[in-house]
ZAKOLZA-860030 format. One record per residue (C-alpha): residue in three letters; z negated, x negated, y negated. Coordinates in steps of 0.05 Angstrom, whole numbers, padded with zeros to 5 digits, always signed. Each point is the difference from the previous one (the first is absolute). Example, Ala and Ser with C-alpha at 12.3 -4.5 7.8 and 13.67 -1.06 7.14 Angstrom:
<atoms>
ALA-00156-00246+00090 SER+00013-00027-00069 
</atoms>
This chain:
<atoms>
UNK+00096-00153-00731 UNK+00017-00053+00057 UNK-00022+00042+00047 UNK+00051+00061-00019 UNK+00048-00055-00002 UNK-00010-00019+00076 UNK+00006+00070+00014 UNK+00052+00021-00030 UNK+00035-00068+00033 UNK-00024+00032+00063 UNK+00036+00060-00008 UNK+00067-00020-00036 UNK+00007-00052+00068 UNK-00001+00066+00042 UNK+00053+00027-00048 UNK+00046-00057+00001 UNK-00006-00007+00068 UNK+00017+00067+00022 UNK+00067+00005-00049 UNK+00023-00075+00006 UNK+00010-00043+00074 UNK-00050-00039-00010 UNK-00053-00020+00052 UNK-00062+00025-00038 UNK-00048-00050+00021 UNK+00039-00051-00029 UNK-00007+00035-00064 UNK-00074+00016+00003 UNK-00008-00078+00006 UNK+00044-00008-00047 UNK-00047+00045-00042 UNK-00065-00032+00015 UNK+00031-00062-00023 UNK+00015+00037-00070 UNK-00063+00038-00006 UNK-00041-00054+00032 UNK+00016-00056-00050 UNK+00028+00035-00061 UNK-00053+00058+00000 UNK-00055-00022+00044 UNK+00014-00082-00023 UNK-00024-00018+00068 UNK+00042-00066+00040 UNK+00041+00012+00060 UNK-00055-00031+00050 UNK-00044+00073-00018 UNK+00054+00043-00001 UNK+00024-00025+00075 UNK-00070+00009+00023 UNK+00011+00066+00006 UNK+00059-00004+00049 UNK-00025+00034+00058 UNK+00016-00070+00059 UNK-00043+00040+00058 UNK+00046+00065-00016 UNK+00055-00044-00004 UNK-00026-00045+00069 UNK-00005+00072+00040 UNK+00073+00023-00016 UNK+00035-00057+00019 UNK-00048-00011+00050 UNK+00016+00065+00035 UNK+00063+00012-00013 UNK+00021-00064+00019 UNK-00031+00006+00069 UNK+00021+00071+00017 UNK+00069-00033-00024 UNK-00011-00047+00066 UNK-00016+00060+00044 UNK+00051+00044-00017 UNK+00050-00058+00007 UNK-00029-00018+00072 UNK+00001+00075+00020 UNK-00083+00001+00007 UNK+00008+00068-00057 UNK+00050+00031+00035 UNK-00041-00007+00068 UNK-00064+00031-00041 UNK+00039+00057-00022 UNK+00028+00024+00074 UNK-00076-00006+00019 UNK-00019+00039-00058 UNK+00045+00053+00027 UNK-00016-00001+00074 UNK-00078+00000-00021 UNK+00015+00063-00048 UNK+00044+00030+00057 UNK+00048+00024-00050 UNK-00042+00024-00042 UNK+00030-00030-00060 UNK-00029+00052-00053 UNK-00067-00019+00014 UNK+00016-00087-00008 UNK-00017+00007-00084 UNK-00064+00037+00016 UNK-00020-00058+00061 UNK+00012-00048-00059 UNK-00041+00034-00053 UNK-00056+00008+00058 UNK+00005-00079+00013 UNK-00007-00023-00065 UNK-00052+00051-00026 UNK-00049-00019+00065 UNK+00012-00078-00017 UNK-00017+00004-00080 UNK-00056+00040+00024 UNK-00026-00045+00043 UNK-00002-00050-00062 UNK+00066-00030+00004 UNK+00033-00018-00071 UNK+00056+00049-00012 UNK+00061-00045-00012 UNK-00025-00028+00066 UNK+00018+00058+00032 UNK+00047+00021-00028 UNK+00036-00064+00008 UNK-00013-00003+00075 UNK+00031+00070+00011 UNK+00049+00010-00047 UNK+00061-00043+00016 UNK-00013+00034+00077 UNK+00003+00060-00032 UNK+00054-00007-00046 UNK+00051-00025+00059 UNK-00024+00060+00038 UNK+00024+00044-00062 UNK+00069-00045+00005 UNK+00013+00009+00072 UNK-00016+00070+00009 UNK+00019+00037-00071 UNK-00071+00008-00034 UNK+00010-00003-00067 UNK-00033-00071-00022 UNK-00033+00041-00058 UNK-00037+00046+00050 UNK-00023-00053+00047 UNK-00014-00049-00057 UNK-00040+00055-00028 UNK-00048+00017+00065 UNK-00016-00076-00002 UNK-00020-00012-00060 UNK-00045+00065-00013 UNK-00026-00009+00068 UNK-00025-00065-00022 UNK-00029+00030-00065 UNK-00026+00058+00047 UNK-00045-00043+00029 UNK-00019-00056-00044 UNK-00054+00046-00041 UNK-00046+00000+00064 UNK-00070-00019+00001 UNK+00024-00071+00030 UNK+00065-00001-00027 UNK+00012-00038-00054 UNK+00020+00045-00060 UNK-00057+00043+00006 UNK-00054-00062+00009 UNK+00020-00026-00064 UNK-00005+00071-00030 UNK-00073+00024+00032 UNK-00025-00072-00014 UNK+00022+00009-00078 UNK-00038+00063-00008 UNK-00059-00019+00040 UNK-00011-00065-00038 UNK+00010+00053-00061 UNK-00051+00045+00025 UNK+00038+00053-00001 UNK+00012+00055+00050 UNK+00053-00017+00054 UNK+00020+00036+00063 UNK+00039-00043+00047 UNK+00024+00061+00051 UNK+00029+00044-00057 UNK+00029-00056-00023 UNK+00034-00019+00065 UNK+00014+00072+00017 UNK+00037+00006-00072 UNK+00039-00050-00004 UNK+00022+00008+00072 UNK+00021+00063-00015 UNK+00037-00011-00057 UNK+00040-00051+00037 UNK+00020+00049+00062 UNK+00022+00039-00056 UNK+00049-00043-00029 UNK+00022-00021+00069 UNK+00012+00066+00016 UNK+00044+00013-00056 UNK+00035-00060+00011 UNK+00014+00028+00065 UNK+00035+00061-00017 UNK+00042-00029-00050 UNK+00027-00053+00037 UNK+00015+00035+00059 UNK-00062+00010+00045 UNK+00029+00064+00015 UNK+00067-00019+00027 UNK-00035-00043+00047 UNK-00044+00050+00026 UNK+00067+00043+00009 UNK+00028-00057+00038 UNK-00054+00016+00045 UNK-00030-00051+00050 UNK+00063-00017+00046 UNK+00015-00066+00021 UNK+00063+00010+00001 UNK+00013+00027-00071 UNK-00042-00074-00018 UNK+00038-00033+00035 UNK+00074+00024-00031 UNK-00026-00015-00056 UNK-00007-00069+00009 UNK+00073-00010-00009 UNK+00003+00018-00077 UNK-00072-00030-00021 UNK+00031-00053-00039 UNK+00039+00040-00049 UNK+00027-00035-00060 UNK+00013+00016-00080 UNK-00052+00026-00048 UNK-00012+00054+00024 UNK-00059+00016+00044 UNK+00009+00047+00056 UNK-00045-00014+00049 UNK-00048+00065-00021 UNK+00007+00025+00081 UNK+00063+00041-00002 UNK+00033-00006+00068 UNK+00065-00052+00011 UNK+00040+00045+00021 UNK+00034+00005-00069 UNK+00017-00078+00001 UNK+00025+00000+00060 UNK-00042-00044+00041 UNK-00028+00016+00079 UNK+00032-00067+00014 UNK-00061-00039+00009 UNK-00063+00010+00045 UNK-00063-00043+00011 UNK+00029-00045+00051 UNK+00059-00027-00047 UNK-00039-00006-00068 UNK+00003-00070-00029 UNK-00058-00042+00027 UNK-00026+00045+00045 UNK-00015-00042+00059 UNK-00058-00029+00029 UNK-00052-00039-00023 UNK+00013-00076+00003 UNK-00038-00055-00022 UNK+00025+00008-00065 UNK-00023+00071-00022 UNK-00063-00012+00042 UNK-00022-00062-00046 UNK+00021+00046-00068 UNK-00045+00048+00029 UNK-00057-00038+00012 UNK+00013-00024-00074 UNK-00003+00067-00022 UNK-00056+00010+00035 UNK-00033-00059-00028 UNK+00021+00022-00071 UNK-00039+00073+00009 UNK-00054-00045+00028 UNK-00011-00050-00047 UNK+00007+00052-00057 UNK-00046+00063+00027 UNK-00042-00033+00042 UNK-00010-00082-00036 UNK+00023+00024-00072 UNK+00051-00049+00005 UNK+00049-00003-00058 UNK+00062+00055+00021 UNK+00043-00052-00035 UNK-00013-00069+00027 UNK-00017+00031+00067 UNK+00076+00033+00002 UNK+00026-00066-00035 UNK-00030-00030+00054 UNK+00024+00033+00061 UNK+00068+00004-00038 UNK+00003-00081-00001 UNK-00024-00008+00073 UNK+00056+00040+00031 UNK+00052-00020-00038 UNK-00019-00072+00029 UNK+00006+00028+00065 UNK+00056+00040-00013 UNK+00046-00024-00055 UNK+00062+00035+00037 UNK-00028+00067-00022 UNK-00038-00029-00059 UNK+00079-00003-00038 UNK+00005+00041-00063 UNK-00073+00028+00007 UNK-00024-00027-00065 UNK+00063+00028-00036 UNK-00029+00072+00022 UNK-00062-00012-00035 UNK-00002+00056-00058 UNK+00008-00055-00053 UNK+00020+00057-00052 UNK-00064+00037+00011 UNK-00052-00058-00002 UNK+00042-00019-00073 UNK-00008+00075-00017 UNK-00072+00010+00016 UNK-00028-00075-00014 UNK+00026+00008-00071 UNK-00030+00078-00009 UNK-00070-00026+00026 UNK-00002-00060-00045 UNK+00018+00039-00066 UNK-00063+00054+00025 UNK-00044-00059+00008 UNK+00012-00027-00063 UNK-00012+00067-00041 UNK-00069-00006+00053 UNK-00016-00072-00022 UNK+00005+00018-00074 UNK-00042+00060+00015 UNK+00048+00050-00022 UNK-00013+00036+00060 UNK-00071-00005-00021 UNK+00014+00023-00080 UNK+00039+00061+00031 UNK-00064+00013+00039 UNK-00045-00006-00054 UNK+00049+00052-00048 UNK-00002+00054+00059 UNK-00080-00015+00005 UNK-00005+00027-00083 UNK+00041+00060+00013 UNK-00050+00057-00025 UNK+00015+00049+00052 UNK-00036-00026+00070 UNK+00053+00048+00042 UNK+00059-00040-00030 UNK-00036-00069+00001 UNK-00004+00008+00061 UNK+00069+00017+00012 UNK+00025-00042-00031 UNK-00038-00056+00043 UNK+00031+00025+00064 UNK+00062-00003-00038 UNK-00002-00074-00015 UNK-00027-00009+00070 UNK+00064+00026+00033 UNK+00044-00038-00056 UNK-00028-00072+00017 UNK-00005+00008+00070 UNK+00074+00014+00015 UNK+00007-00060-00025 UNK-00059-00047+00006 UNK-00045-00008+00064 UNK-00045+00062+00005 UNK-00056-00035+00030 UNK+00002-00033-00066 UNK+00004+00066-00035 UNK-00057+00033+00036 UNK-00051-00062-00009 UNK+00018+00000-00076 UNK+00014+00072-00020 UNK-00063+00028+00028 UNK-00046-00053-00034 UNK+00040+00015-00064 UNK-00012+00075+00014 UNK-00082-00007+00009 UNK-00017-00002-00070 UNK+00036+00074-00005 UNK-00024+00015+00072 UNK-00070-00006-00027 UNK+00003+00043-00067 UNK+00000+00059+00063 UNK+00054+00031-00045 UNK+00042+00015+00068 UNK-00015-00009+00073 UNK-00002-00067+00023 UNK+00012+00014+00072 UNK+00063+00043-00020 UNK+00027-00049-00050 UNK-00009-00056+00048 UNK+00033+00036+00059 UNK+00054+00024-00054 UNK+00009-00065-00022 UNK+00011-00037+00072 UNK+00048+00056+00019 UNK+00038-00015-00054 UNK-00004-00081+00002 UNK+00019+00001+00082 UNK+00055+00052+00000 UNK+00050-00047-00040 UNK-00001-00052+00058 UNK+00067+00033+00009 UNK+00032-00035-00065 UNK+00050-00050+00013 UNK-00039-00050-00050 UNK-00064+00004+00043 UNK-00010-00042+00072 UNK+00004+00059+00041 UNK+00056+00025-00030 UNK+00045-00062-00008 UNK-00008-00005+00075 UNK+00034+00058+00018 UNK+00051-00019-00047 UNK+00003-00073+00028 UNK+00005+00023+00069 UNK+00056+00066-00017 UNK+00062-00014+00038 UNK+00036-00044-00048 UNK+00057+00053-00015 UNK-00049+00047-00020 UNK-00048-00043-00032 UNK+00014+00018-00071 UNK+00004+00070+00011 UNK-00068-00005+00033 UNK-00025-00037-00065 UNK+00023+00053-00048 UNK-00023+00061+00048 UNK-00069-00045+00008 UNK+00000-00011-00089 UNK+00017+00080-00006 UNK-00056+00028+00048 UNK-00043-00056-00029 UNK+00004+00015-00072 UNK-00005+00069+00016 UNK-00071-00010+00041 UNK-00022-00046-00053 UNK+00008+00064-00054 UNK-00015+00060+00057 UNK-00055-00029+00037 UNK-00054-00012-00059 UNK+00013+00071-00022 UNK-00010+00032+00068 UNK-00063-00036+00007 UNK-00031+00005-00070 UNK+00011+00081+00012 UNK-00031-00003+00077 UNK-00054-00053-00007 UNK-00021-00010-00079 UNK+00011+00070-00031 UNK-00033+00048+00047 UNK-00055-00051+00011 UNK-00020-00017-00075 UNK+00007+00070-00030 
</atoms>
């Protein structure tokens, strides 16, 4: 009974959220105080263990630095040499970003390294230039997924390791190749519907990248930065030689660099902590610079780390009761293997937008092995089924990957980005593990 309680909880602050103005991760740790002590009868100490501090460390971390280089003009600079290195070829910038983050994960980077590294680049490229945030958010965060199921990266080590420790039958390249694929696919569908095609019809002129410089910043609620041509706002005004910042590289942007540099380092190369490392950097130049340093922690997303520290915490206390666990075990009794095993992917996709899905993979699969074993359906196909359906949901709002494109959004468009990211997220979370159970479990098992 307690744990239909916590889930229904779960659900009813997703309601309330959505039809009252209320931050919902206030309310979801609002909620594990409720269910924690009054249902669960643990103290406050347990149910705070679950808040997630190196989530928490990398978005203020990150945002608070990028904060510093946008203020000192070092983002700005990036972006114009993002453009002359493209040579106008703005339409092809999301794919370059999908490209960049699927060869680091695949080299064996962590994920929401990568994705934290790129992102806020790629988000004030999207800003300056009229790329929807949702399409370039998108390429970054499935290119990291893209990638991360490689032999070496580290998704698909912690899934090939699980099922040869198993001793069960486990094919690294099909896995890569699979979830790569189904990745590129979302990406591409991202693409069209947030305006890849206008920005291929804008074709690869400077000058038509330049023009539209002038109305990058656009205001309201409304996003229209999906590629369509200024010419309707009125702009030409600007060009690449009067844009804000655009100057050249003093001692200033050359030292945020080099930080930025050091933060890619540290994190891909030393598997340094993405949020101390950024904290780090942050601190150092504001001591060096405190002129441009002024109202940088104020653009921290504070709203966002409230939002997705208290959505994590509530997850991790349903996992710390094992309710995750007891919804496992129910799926694992189901007498029909096909919709077991369904239903498994299902729960996959459901925890991981919210929870970490390195987590997910090292404890679903395990969970999964006793059914895996029974040779009721394919284990290769549920377990490929399964990580396609775990990754894909990176792009929730609620998990690291996908709070950082929120955190990073241009701040007048940040909460349209959240519900576009919760919308397309939801709707992966319920899509995805049906695709995949009907490509990868059905044909394979039958």
């Amino acid at each position: 009974m307690a744990n239909v309680i916590a889930l229904s909880v779960l659900v009813l602050v997703f309601v309330i959220s959505t039809v009252r103005s209320v931050n919902m991760g206030a309310l979801a740790l609002v909620a594990a105080f409720v269910v924690g002590t009054l249902v669960f009868t643990v103290d406050t100490s347990e149910i705070l263990d679950g808040f997630p501090a190196s989530l928490f460390v990398i978005l203020v971390g990150v945002t608070y630095l990028f904060a510093l280089a946008r203020n000192n003009g070092t983002v700005d600079w990036i972006i114009h040499a993002a453009v002359r290195a493209v040579r106008g070829r703005v339409a092809l910038v999301p794919w370059a970003m999908f490209a960049v983050c699927a060869a680091v994960t695949a080299m064996g980077a962590v994920s929401p390294a990568a994705v934290a590294i790129i992102a806020p680049v790629a988000m004030g490229f999207a800003t300056r230039y009229r790329i929807h945030p949702m399409l370039m958010g998108f390429m970054v965060v499935q290119g990291a997924t893209a990638g991360s199921f490689s032999p070496i990266g580290i998704f698909g080590v912690i899934t090939n390791d699980v099922m040869r420790q198993n001793g069960l039958p486990s094919s690294p390249a099909l896995l890569f190749v699979s979830t790569f694929a189904a990745a590129a696919v979302v990406a591409a569908i991202a693409y069209v519907s947030f305006g890849g095609r206008a920005l291929i019809a804008r074709g690869a002129s400077e000058r038509v990248l330049v023009s539209a410089v002038g109305n990058a910043s656009g205001g309201g609620d409304t996003i229209t930065g999906s590629g369509a041509d200024d010419s309707s706002k009125g702009g030409g005004k600007s060009s690449v030689g009067t844009a804000p910042h655009q100057g050249a590289l003093n001692l200033e942007r050359r030292l945020t660099l080099l930080g930025l540099a050091s933060l890619a380092l540290g994190a891909l190369v030393f598997d340094l902590d993405v949020g101390f490392t950024a904290l780090t950097v942050a601190v150092l130049l504001t001591l060096i610079f405190p002129a441009s340093a002024r109202g940088a922690v104020d653009k921290i997303s504070w709203g966002t780390v409230l939002l997705i520290g208290g959505i994590v915490t509530y997850v991790a206390l349903l996992q710390n009761q094992n309710t995750v666990q007891w919804l496992g075990d129910s799926v694992a009794h189901v007498g029909i293997p096909l919709l077991a095993a369904f239903l498994i992917c299902l729960i996959g996709a459901i925890v991981s937008a919210f929870a970490s899905t390195t987590g997910i993979l090292g404890a679903l699969i395990p969970l999964a092995i006793p059914f895996l074993m029974t040779g009721q359906v394919n284990a290769t196909g549920l377990v490929i089924a399964l990580a396609i359906s775990s990754s894909l949901v990176d792009c929730s709002p609620f998990s690291t990957n996908g709070a950082l494109v929120v955190a990073n959004a241009a701040p007048e468009e940040r909460d349209v980005v959240f519900g576009l990211t919760m919308r397309w997220g939801m709707t992966i979370m319920v899509v995805t593990p049906i695709l995949a159970w009907l490509l990868f479990v059905v044909p394979w098992s039958v």
